[in-house]
Structures are given as structure tokens and as C-alpha cells.
C-alpha positions in Angstrom: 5.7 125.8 95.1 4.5 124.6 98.5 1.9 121.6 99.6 -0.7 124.1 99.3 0.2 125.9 96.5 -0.1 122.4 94.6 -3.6 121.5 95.7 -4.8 125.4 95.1 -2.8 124.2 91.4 -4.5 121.4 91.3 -8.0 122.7 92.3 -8.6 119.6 94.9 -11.3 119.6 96.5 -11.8 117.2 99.3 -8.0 117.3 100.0 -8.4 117.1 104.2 -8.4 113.2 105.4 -11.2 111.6 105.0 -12.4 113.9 102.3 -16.1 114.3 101.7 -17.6 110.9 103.0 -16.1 112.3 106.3 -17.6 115.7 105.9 -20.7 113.9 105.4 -20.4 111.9 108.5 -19.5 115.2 111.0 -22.3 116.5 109.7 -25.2 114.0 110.4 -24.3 114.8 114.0 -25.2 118.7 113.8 -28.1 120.0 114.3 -28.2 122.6 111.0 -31.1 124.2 108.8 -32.3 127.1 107.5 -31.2 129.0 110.1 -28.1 127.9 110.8 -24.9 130.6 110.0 -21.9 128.5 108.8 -18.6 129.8 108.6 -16.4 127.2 106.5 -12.5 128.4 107.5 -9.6 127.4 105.2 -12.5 126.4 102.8 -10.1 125.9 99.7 -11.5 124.7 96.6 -15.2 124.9 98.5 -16.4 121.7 98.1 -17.5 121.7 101.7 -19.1 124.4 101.5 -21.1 124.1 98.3 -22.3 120.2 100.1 -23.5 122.4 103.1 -25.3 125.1 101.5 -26.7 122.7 98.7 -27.9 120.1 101.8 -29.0 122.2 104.5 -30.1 125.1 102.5 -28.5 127.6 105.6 -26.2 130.6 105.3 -22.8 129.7 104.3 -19.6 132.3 104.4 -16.4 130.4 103.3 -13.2 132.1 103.7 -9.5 131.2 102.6 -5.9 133.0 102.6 -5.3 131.7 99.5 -6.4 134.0 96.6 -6.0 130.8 94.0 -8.2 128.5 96.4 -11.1 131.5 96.6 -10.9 132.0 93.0 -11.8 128.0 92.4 -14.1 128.1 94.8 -16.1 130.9 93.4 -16.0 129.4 90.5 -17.5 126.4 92.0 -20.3 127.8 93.6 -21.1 130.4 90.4 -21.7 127.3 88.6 -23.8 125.3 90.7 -25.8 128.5 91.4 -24.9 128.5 94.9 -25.1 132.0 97.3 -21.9 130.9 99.4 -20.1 134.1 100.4 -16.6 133.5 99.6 -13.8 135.4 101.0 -10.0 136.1 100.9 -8.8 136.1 104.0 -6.5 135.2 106.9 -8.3 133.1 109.8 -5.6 134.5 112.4 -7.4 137.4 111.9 -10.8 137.1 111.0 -12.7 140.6 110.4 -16.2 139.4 109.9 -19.0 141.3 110.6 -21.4 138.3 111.5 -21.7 136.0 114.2 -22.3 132.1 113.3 -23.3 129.5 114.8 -20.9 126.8 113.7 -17.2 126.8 112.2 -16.1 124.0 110.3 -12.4 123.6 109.8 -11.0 120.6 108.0 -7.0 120.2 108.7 -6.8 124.1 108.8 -5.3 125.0 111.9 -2.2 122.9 111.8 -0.8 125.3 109.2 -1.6 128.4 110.8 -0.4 129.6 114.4 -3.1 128.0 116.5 -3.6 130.2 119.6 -4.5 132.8 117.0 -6.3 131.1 114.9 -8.9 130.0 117.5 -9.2 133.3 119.4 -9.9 134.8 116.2 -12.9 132.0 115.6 -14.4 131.9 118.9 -14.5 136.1 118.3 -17.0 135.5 115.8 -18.8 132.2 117.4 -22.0 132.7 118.6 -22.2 132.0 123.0 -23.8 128.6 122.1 -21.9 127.9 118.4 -19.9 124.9 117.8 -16.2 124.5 116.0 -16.0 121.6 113.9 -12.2 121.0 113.7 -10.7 117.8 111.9 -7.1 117.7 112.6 -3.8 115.3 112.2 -2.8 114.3 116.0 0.4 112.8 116.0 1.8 109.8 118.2 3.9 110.8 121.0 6.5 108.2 120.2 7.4 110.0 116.8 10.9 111.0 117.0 12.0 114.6 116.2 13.5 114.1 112.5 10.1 112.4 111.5 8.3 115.4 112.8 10.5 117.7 111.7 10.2 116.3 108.1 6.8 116.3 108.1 6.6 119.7 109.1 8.8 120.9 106.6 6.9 119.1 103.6 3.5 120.3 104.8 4.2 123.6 106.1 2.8 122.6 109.4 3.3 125.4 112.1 2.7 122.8 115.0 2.0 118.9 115.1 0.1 117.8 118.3 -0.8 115.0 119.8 -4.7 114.3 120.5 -4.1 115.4 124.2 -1.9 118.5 123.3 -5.4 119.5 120.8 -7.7 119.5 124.0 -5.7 121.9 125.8 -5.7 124.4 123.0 -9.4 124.4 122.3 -9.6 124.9 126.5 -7.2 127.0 126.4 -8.9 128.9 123.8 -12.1 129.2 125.7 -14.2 126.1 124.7 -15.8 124.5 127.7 -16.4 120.9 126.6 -15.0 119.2 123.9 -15.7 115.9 122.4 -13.3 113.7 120.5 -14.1 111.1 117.5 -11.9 108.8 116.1 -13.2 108.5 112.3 -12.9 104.9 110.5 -13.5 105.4 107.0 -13.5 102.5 104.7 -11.7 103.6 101.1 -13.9 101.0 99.5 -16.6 102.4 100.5 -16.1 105.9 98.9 -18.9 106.7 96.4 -18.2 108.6 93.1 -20.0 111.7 94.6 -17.4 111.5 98.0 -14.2 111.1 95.7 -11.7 113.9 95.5 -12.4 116.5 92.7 -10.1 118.4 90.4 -10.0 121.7 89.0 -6.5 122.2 87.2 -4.8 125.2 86.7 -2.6 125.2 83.0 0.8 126.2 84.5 2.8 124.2 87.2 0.8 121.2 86.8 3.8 118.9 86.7 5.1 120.4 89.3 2.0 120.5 91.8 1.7 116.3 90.7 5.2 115.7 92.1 4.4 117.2 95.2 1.0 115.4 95.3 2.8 111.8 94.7 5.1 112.8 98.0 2.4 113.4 100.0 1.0 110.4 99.1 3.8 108.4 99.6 4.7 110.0 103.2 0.8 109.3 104.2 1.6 105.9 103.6 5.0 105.9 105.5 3.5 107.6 108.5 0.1 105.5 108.5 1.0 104.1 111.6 2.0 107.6 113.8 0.0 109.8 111.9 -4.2 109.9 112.5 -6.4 112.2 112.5 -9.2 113.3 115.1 -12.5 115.5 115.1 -12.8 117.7 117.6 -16.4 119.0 118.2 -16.0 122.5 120.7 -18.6 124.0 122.1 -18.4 127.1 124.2 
């Protein structure tokens, strides 16, 4: 079992930094509505997605390479009688009929290869969409065995610093991109923002070892590990 097997085990939802109080935030900033098309990429469990198409009442397509994630996410969004498409499928190549006007990924890319990944998106971004990427930037200072353990644990195909980010999404084709730097306050987390779980039966010791290492390496690597979003517009 890998990092990602355990939260598709565990049925987090929320599991990107931040969680949902950051979701929440991003999306104040967006203009979205009924119109809106929303592609939610890496959209595990679906919480994301069920808050956007339950908020904003717009189109919403999630999709995911993990079968376990879709399957917990369609379970999700059967019960709170939601019509989010969900979908199996790898982002480095998305075959998606539809155009959208915004792509939200939350600590997605990291674990894929990246020059794919986004050539693949902006394929299927509409000439004035948006990506929505929240991502772990690393410090420039960290040394090679602390980057290559981090790697390793989380299955990370790249780490990059904020600067390093900027030139993929130009690189990519994006013609302006705009960087926060999110502050959120764990006492201020509601009940409604906190991480939810949906476990599976088997593994489950095993998927809350891995989840007690990850939190123990967050806390470790506080200081040289953050986290950006990265609003890209073509």
C-alpha cells in the first residue's frame, strides 16, 4: 500500500492542505454559476466537487485514476443526490469530450508527470478558462536526502519550488499566473470544513500507519515544506 492507496482506504476527503476551509476560500475568488463547466481533476473521495455542485449549482465532471477514490466518490454524490459526472481516468491523458471553463486541482500534479499533465488540461480548457492548482512548493535550501525521502513516501514525481511552478504553467501555455500564499488558522476549522472519512473494511490498520507518518513528516518538514495556489489563466 502506497500514500494514496491509504487515503482511497480510508475514504478521506479533504486530504489536500488546507482541506475544505481552503477550497472554500479559492473559490470566493471565482466567478462561477449556473453556467459555469467544472472539471475537478484528481477529485478523490469528491468532496470538492460535491461543495461546488451543491454551492454553485453549475456543471461539475470529476475525474480520478484511482478506481477506489471514484467508487467513494460516487457513492458520495448518489447519496447527497448530486449529478456530478464522475470518472476513472488518468489526467495525463484526459479524453473528455467537453470543454470547461475552470479546472480545479488540489495537490494533484505533483504525483503525476507534470508537463503532461497540464498539456492534457489546457486541451480541454476553454480560450478564457482558468486552472485552479494548489500545490506543495518546496524551499530551495532542502537538501537532497530530505527531498528524496519525501518523494519516496508520497510518490511525488517532482517537488518544485514556487518559482520552478510558474515556469511549468508558462511553459505549459498559461499566459498570466497569479500566486497566493494561503494562512489558514486550524482553530478556526468548522465541523463542516473538517476532514471526512469513508473507511474501507480491509487494510485499515495498515492505511492508519501510513496516515500517522504523513502526519508526523508534515510536522517535521513544516518549516521547508508550504504550499501555494496557483490561479492560470490562458
Amino acid at each position: 500500500m502506497n500514500y494514496l492507496d491509504s487515503l482511497a482506504n480510508l475514504g478521506v476527503g479533504g486530504a489536500h492542505p488546507g482541506g475544505l476551509q481552503l477550497t472554500k476560500a479559492m473559490l470566493k475568488r471565482e466567478q462561477i454559476g449556473p453556467e459555469t463547466f467544472v472539471l475537478d481533476i484528481g477529485c478523490g473521495t469528491g468532496q470538492t466537487a460535491a461543495f461546488i455542485a451543491e454551492n454553485y449549482s453549475c456543471s461539475v465532471t470529476a475525474v480520478d485514476n484511482h478506481p477506489l477514490m471514484i467508487e467513494k466518490a460516487l457513492k458520495r454524490f448518489k447519496d447527497r443526490n448530486l449529478p456530478v459526472t464522475a470518472i476513472c481516468l488518468d489526467i495525463e491523458k484526459l479524453k473528455l469530450d467537453q470543454q470547461f471553463d475552470m479546472i480545479v486541482a488540489e495537490s494533484v500534479l505533483a504525483f503525476t508527470d507534470i508537463s503532461l499533465s497540464l498539456a492534457s488540461a489546457i486541451q480541454v480548457l476553454r480560450p478564457s478558462g482558468r486552472l485552479l492548482a494548489v500545490e506543495i512548493v518546496v524551499d530551495s535550501s532542502m537538501s537532497e536526502t530530505d527531498r528524496a525521502l519525501i518523494m519516496s513516501f508520497y510518490g511525488f514525481r517532482k517537488l518544485l519550488t514556487e518559482a520552478e511552478w510558474k515556469d511549468r504553467f508558462f511553459q505549459a501555455g498559461f499566459k498570466q499566473i497569479e500566486v497566493d500564499q494561503p494562512i489558514i488558522d486550524p482553530s478556526s476549522i468548522s465541523l463542516d470544513d473538517a476532514q471526512d472519512f469513508h473507511f474501507s473494511k480491509s487494510k485499515l490498520e495498515e492505511a492508519l500507519n501510513l496516515l500517522q507518518e504523513h502526519q508526523e513528516l508534515t510536522q517535521a518538514y513544516e518549516d521547508i515544506l508550504h504550499y501555494r495556489i496557483f490561479r492560470c489563466s490562458r
